[in-house]
C-alpha positions as CSV (number, residue, x, y, z in Angstrom):
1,X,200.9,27.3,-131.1
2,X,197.3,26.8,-129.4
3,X,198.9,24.5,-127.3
4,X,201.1,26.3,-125.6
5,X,198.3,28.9,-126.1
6,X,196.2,26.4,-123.7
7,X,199.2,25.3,-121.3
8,X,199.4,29.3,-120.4
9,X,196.0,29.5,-119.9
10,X,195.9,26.2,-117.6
11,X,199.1,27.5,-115.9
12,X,197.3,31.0,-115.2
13,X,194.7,29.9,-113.9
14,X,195.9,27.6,-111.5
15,X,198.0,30.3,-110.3
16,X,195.2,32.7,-110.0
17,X,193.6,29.6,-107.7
18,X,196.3,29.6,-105.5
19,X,196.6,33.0,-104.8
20,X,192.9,32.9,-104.2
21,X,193.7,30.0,-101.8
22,X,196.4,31.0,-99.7
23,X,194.7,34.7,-99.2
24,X,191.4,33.1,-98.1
25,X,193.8,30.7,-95.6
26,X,196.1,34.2,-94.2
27,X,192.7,36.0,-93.5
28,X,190.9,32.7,-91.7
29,X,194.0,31.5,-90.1
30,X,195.2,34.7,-88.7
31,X,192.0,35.2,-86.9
32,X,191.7,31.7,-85.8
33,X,195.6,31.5,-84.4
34,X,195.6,35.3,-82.9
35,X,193.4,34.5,-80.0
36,X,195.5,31.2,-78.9
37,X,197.4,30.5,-76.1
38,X,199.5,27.6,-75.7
39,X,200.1,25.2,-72.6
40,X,203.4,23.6,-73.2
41,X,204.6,20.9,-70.6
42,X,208.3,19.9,-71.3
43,X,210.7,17.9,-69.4
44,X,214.6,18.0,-69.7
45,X,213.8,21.5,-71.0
46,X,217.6,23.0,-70.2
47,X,219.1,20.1,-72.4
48,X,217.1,20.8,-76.0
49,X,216.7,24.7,-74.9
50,X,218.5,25.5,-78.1
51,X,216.2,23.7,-81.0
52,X,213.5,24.3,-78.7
53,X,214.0,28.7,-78.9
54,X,214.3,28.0,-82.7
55,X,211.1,26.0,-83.0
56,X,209.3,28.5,-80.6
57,X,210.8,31.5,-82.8
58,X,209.7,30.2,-86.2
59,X,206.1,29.5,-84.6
60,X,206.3,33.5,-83.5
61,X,207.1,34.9,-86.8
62,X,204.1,33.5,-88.2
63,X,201.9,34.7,-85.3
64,X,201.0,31.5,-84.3
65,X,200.0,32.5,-80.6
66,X,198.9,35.1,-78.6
67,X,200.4,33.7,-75.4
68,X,202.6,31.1,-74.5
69,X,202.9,28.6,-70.9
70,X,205.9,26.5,-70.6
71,X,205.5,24.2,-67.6
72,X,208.8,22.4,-67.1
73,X,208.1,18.8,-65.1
74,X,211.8,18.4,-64.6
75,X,212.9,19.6,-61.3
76,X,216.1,20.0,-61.4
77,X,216.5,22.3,-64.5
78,X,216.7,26.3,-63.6
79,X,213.6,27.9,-64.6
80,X,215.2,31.5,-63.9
81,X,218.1,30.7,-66.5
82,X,215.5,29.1,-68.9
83,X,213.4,32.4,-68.3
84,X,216.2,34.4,-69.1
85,X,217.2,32.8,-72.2
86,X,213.9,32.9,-73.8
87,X,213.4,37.0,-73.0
88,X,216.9,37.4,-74.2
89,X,215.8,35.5,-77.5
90,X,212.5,37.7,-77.9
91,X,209.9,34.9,-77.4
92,X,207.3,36.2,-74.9
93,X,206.2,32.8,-72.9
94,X,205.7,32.1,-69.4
95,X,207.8,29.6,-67.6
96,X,206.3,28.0,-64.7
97,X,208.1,24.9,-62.8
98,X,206.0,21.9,-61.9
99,X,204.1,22.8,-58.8
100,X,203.8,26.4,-60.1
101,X,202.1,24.4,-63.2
102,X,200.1,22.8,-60.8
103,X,198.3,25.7,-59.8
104,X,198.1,27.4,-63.0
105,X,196.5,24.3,-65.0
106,X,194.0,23.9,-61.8
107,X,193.1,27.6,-62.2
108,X,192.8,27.9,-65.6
109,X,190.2,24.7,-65.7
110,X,187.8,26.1,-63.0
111,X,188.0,29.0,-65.4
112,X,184.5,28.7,-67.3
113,X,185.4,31.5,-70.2
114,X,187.5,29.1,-71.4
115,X,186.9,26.4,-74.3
116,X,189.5,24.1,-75.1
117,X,189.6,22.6,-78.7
């Protein structure tokens, strides 16, 4: 009997520490991952646009970002449709081909308020 006595107490325990844990990680990690934005450059984006929502979906229903740049290096692939498919899908990100790119990247490294990790 005070085995299993101790094995509940051990188990308790531990589960009190985890709880601990993974509050103490939702508080710091929410305020660490609200203020992000991620700069995404993709290539042969029309052909993987599929896995690609469904990864950018899951990484939005965790609030990984605050803003999202998709700068597509392929020329050929139609940034409208790949526009319209994202807004359709409910994943807020900008889609920018790759001399559009160009001059957002350029702009937003002159930009001094910035600090990249």
């Amino acid at each position: 009997m005070f085995v299993l006595q101790v094995i509940g107490i051990v188990i308790f325990v531990y589960g009190l520490l985890s709880l601990i844990q993974d509050i103490t990680n939702e508080i710091t990690y929410k305020r660490i991952s609200h203020n992000m934005k991620i700069v995404m450059f993709a290539k042969g984006l029309e052909k993987n646009l599929e896995q690609f929502m469904i990864e950018l979906y899951q990484m939005k229903k965790v609030n990984a970002y605050r803003q999202l740049v998709i700068i597509d290096l392929e020329e050929e692939d139609d940034i409208s449709k790949i526009k319209t498919r994202l807004f359709n899908n409910e994943i807020n990100a900008q889609v920018y081909n790759k001399e559009n790119g160009k001059g957002y990247i350029k702009n937003l490294l002159q930009n001094e308020n910035i600090s990249f990790l």
